[in-house]
N, C-alpha and C positions, 0 to 999 in steps of 0.2 A: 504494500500500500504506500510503504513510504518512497519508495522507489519509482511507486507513477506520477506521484505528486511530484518528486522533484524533476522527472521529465515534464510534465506538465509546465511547471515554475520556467524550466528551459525554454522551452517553446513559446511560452508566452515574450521571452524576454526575446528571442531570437526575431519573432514576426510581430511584438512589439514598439522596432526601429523603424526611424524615417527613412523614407528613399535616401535623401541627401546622407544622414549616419552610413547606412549600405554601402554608398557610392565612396563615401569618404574612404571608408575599413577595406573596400577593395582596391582602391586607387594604392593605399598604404600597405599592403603587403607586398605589391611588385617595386615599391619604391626602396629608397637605400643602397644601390648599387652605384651612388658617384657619376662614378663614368665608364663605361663602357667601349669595348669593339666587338664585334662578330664578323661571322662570313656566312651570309647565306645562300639557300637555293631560293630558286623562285621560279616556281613552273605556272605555266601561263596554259587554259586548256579550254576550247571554243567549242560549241554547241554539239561539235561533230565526234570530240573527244582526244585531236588531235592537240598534241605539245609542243610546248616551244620553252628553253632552258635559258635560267638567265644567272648569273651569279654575280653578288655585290657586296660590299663592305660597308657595315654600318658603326659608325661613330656615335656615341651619346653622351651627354654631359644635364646632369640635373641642376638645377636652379632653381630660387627661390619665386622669382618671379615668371618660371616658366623654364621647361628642358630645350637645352641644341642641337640639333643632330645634324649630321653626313654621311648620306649615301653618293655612294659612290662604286657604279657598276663595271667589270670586270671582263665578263664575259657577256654575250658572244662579242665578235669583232666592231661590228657595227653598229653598237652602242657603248662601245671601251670608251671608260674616263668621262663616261656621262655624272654628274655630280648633282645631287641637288642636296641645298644648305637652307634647314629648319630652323625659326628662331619661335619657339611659343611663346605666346603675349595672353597673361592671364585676364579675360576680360574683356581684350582688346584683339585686332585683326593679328592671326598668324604674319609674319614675315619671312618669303620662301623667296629662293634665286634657284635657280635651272642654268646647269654649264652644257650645253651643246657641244663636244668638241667637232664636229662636222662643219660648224656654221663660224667657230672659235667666236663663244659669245656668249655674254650671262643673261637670261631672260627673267625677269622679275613676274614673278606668279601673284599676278592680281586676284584679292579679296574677290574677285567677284566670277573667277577661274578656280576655285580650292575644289569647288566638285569635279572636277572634268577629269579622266581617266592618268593615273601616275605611270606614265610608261605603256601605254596601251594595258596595264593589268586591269583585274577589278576590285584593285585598292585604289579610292580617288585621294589628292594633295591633301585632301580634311582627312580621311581614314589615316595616311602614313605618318601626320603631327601627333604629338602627345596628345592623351585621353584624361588629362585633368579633369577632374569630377569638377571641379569650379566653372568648368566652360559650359555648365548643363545648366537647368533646371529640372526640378522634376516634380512632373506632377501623378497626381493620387497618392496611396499608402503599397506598401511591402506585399507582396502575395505571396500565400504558398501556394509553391507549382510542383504537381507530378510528373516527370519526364523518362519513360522507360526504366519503372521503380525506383528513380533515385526523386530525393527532394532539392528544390534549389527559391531561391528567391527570387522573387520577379517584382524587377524595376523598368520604369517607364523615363526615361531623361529626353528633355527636350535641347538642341543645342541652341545658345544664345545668341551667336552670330548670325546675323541677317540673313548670310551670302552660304549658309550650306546648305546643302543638295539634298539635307533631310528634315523632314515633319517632326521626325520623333525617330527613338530608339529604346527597342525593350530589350532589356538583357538579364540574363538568367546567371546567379550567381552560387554559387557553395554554399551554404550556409556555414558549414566544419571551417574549410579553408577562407572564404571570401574571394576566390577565384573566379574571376568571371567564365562561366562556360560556354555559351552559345549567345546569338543575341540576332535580332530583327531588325531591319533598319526600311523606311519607309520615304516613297518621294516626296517633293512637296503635293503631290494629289491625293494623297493617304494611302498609296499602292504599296505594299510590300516591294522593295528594290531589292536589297542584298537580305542572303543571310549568313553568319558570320558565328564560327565554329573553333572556339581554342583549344585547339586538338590534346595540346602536351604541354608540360610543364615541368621544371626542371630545378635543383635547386643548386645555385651557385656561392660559394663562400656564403652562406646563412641567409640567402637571395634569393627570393621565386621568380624567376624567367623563363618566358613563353618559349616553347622550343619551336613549337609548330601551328599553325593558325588558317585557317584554308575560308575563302572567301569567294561565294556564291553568289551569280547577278540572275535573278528569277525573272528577269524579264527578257534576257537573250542568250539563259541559260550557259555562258563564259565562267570559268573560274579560277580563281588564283591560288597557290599554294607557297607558303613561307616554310621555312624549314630552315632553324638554326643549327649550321652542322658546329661550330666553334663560337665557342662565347666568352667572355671576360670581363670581371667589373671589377669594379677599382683599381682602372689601370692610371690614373694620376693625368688623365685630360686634362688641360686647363683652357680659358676663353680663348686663346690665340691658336688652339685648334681649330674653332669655327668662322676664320676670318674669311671673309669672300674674296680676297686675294690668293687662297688656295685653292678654289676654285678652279683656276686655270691650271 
């Protein structure tokens, strides 16, 4: 008896939480890794089921007022030394550059371009920036949700910025871990666009990082696959890794 009461007492405290606590407790388990580098895959796969290989190097660096990153593509030949350099702005518009080296030339990715496809994948400029919980809103209360016998928590975030390409996003979280596991993401007509699956997860130096992440477009049936084959944090980045003079 006393044993279902304190499950009870659990649960209540568990689905108890606002959206915003949720989003906050999950944002903060994947954080604390400094700064980072990896190498990944990134497979690219079109309606028909056909692939296309890409491989890239991603740079990261956490901040208070917002994380930096750099990618920086690898493989195949004809997108070598493509770079794009992430500044997130808590609150305010991301600021993104694009190195072309075909064109030799840095393109600045306007606020009002962040949805439109990252490399022909179907991760867009808004998907590859950091996932700050602060860049949301969210509306309604916590849900519990059933999903192929497991329980998870179902949150509803709206993003804040004017200029992205989505209505809303529902994401489905751990309740144990706070891991985000799956999540819905909606256009601005209310149409289901993507759905978005965090495959794996991995724990580095005392670190939860995404190993693998695969990303679904329900409307032209395209999909993308991440895949951290090498990863590393707290390798002692500092801001003049992210200068746009490396770029070139």
């Amino acid at each position: 008896m006393k044993k279902v009461v304190f499950m009870s007492l659990v649960g209540m405290a568990l689905y108890g939480q606002s959206a915003l606590e949720v989003a906050k407790k999950s944002y903060e388990v994947i954080s604390g890794y400094a700064s980072s580098i990896s190498k990944t895959t990134m497979i690219l796969k079109n309606a028909e089921g056909e692939e296309n290989r890409r491989r890239l190097e991603i740079k990261k660096l956490e901040g208070g007022q917002g994380d930096k990153s750099l990618i920086h593509f690898l493989y195949p030949l004809d997108i070598k030394d493509t770079k794009l350099l992430s500044f997130e702005k808590i609150a305010a518009d991301d600021q993104q550059w694009l190195y072309l080296p075909a064109l030799k030339r840095i393109k600045r990715i306007s606020a009002r371009n962040k949805s439109g496809s990252f490399m022909a994948s179907e991760f867009s400029y808004e998907d590859i920036a950091s996932q700050n919980y602060q860049n949301y809103s969210y509306e309604g209360e916590v849900k519990e949700t059933q999903y192929q016998g497991e329980s998870y928590l179902q949150i509803t975030r709206i993003p804040k910025d004017k200029n992205s390409g989505y209505s809303r996003q529902i994401v489905y979280i751990d309740p144990k871990s706070y891991l985000a596991k799956f999540g819905e993401y909606f256009d601005k007509q209310e149409r289901l666009l993507k759905k978005v699956s965090f495959l794996e997860y991995q724990v580095i130096d005392g670190v939860n990082r995404i190993k693998k992440i695969a990303m679904h477009n329900v409307q032209n049936g395209k999909s993308t696959l991440l895949i951290w084959d090498e990863d590393k944090v707290q390798v002692g980045l500092k801001e003049r890794s992210f200068s746009k003079r490396l770029l070139k």
